[in-house]
N, CA, C and O of each residue as an XYZ file, in Angstrom:
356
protein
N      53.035     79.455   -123.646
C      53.751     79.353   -124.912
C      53.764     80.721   -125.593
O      52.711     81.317   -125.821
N      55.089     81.269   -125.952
C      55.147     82.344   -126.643
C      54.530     82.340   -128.447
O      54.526     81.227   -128.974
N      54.106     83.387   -129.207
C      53.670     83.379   -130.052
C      55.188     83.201   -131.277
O      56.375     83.473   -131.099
N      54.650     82.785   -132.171
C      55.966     82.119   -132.990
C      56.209     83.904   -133.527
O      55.454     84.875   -133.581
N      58.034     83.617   -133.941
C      58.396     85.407   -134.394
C      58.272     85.649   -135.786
O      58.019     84.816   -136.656
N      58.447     86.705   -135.902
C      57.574     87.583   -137.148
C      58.618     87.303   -138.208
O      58.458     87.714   -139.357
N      59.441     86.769   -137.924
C      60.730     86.309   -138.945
C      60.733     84.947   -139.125
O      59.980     84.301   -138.396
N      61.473     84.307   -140.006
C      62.167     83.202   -139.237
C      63.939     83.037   -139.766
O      64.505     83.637   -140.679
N      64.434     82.115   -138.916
C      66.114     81.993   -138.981
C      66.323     82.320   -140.630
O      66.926     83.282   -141.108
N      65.751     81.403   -141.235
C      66.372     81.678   -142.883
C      66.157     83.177   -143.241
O      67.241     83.742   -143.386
N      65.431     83.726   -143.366
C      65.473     85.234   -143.418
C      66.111     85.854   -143.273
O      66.446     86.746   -144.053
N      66.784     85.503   -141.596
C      67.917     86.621   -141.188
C      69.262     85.755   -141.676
O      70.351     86.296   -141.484
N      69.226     84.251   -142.384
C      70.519     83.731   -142.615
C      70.693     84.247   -144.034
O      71.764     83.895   -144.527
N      69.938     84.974   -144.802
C      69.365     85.482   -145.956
C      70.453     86.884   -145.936
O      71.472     86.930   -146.625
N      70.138     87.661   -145.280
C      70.113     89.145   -144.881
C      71.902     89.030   -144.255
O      72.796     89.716   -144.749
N      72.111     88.132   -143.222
C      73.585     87.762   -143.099
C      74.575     87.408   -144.033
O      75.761     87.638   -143.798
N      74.087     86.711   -145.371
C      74.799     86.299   -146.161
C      75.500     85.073   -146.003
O      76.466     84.766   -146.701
N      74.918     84.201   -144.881
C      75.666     83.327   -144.558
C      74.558     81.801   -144.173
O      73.372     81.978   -143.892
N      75.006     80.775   -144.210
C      73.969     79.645   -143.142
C      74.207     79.787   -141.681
O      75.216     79.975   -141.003
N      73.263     79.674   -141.487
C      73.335     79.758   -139.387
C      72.964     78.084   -139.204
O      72.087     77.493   -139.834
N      73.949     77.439   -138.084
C      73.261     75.870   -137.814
C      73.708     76.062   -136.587
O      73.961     77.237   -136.319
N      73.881     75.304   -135.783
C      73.845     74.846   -134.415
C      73.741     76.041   -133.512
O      72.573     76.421   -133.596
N      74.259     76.640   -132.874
C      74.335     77.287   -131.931
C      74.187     78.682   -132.445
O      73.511     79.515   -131.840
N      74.965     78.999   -133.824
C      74.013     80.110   -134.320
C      72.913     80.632   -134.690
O      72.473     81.781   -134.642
N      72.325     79.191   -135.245
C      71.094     78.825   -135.339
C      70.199     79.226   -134.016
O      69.248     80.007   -133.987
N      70.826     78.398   -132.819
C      69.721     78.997   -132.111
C      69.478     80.817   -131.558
O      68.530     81.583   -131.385
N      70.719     80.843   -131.462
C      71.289     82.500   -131.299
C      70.099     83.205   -132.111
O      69.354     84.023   -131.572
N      69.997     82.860   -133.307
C      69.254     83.728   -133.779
C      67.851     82.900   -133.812
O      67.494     82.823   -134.987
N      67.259     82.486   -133.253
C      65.819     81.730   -132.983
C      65.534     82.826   -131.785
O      64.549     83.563   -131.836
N      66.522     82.871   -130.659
C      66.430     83.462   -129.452
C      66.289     85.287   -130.100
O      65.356     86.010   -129.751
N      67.069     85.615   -130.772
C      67.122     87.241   -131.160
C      65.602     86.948   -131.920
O      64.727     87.091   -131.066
N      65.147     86.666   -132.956
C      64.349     86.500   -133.278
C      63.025     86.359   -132.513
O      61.912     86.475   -133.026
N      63.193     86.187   -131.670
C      61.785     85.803   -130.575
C      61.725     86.836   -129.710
O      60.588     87.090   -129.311
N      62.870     87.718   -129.171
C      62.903     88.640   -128.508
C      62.742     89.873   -129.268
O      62.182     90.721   -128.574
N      63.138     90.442   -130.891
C      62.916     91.553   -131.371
C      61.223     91.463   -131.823
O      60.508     92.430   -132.087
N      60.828     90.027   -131.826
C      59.015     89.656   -132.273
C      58.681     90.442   -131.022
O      58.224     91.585   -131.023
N      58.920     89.808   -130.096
C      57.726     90.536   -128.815
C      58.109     91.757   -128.924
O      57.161     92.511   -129.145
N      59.422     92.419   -128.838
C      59.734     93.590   -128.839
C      58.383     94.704   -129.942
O      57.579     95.604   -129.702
N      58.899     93.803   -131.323
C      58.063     94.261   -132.046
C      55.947     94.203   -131.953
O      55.126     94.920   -132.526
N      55.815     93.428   -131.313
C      54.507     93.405   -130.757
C      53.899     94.423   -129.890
O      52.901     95.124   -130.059
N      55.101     94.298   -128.498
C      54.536     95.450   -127.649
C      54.518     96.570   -128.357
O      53.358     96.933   -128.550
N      55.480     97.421   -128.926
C      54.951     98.669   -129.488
C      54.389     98.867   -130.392
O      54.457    100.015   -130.830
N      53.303     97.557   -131.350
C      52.464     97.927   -131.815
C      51.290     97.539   -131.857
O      50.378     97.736   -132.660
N      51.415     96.695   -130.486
C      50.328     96.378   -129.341
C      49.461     95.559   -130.328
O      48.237     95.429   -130.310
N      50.333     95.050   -131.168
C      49.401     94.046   -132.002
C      49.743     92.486   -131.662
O      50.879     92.460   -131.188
N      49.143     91.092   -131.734
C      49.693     90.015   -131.506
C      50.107     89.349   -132.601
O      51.051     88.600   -132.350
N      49.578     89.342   -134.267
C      50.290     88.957   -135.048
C      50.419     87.442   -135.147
O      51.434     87.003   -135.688
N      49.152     86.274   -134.509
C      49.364     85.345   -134.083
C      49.787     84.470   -135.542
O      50.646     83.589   -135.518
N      49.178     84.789   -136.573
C      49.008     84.067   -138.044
C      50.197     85.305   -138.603
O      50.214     86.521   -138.417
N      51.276     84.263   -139.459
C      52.178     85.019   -140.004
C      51.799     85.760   -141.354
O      52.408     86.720   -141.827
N      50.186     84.864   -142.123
C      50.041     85.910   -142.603
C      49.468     87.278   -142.561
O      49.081     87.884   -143.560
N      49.435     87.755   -141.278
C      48.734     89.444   -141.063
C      49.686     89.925   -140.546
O      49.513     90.715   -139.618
N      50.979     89.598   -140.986
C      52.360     90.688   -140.342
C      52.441     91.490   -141.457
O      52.197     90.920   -142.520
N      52.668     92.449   -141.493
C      52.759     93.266   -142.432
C      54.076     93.084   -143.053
O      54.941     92.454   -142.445
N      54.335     93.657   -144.383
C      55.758     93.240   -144.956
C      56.679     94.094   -143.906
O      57.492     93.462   -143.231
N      56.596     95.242   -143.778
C      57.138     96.482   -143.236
C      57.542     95.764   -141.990
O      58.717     95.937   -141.666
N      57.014     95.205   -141.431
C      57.130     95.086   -139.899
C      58.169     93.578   -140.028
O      59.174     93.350   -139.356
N      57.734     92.939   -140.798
C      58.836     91.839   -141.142
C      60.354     92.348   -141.605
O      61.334     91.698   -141.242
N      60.490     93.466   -142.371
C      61.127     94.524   -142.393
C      62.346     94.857   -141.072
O      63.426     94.417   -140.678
N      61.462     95.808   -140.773
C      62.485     96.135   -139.278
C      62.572     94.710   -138.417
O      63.729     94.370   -138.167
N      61.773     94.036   -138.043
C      62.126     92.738   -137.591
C      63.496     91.986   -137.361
O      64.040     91.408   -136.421
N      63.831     92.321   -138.879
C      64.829     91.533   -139.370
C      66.164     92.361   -139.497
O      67.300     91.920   -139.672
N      65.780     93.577   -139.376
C      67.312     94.802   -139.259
C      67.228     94.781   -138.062
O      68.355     95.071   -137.661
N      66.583     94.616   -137.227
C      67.018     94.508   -135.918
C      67.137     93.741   -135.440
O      67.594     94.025   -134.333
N      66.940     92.304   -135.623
C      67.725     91.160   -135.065
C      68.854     90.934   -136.142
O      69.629     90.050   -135.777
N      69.180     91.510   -137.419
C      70.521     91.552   -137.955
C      71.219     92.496   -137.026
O      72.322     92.012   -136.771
N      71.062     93.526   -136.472
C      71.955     94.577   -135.693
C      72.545     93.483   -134.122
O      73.655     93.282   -133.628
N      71.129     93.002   -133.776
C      71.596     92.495   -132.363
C      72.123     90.973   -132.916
O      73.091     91.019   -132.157
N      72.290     89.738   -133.560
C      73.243     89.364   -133.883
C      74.553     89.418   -134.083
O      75.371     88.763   -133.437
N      74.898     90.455   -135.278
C      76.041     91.169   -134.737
C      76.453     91.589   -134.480
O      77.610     91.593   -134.903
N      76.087     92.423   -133.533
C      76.580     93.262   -132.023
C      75.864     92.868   -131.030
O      75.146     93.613   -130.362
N      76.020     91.565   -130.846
C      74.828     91.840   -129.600
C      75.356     92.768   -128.017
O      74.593     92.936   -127.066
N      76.498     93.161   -128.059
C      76.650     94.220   -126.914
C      76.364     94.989   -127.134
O      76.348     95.810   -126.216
N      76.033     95.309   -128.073
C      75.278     97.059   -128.455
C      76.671     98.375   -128.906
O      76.503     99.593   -128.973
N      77.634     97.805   -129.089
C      79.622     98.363   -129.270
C      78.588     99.373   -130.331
O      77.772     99.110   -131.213
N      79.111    100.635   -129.720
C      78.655    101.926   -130.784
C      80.052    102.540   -131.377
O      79.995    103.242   -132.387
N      81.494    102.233   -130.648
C      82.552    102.844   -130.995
C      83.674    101.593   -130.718
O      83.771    100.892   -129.711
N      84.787    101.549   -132.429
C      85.559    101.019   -131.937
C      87.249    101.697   -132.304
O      87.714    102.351   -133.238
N      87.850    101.084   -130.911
C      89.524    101.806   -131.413
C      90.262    101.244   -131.659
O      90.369    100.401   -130.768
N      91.298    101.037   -132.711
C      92.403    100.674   -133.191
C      94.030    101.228   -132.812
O      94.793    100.770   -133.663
N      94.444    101.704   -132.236
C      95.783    102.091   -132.150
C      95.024    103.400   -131.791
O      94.110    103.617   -130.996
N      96.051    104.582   -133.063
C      95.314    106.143   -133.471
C      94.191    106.077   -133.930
O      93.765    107.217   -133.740
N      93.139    105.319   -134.577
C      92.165    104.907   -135.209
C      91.069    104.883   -134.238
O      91.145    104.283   -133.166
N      89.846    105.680   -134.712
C      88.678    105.148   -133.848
C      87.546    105.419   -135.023
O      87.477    106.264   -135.916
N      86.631    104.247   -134.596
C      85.209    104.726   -135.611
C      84.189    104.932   -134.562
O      84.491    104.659   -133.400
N      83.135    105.336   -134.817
C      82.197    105.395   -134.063
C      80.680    105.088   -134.844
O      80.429    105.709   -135.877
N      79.767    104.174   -134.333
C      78.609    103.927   -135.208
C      77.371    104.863   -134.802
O      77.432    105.258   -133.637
N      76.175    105.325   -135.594
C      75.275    105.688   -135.014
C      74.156    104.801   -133.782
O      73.881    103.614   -133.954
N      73.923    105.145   -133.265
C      72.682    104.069   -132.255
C      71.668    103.795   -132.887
O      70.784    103.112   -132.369
């Protein structure tokens, strides 16, 4: 059993501006569980009790499963006709 994530859905439905239910809902249960471990291994901490997450780390947590939500291809540049933007990584 994986350790529960350092977020949870309402947070990032918070930060989206929007409600997440069915399938977005889980979308972001799944991003959420994957930017937690993410966020674990590099700070090689386990974080098992949500209260010893630090705010900070709940923090990036949550900008980065807001980034991979909506983008989850990772699109750094997009073009329009003559038009192009390009995002930072």
């Amino acid at each position: 059993m994986y350790p529960p994530p350092l977020a949870d859905v309402q947070q990032l439905a918070d930060r989206l501006g929007r409600e997440l239910s069915g399938t977005d809902a889980k979308r972001a249960e799944a991003v959420l569980a994957d930017v937690s471990a993410y966020a674990r291994a590099v700070a090689k901490r386990d974080w098992l009790n949500s209260s010893e997450v630090p705010g900070d780390v709940v923090v990036v947590v949550l900008a980065a499963a807001r980034r991979l939500f909506t983008n989850p291809d990772g699109f750094v540049q997009q073009s329009v006709g003559p038009f192009a933007n390009t995002r930072a990584t």
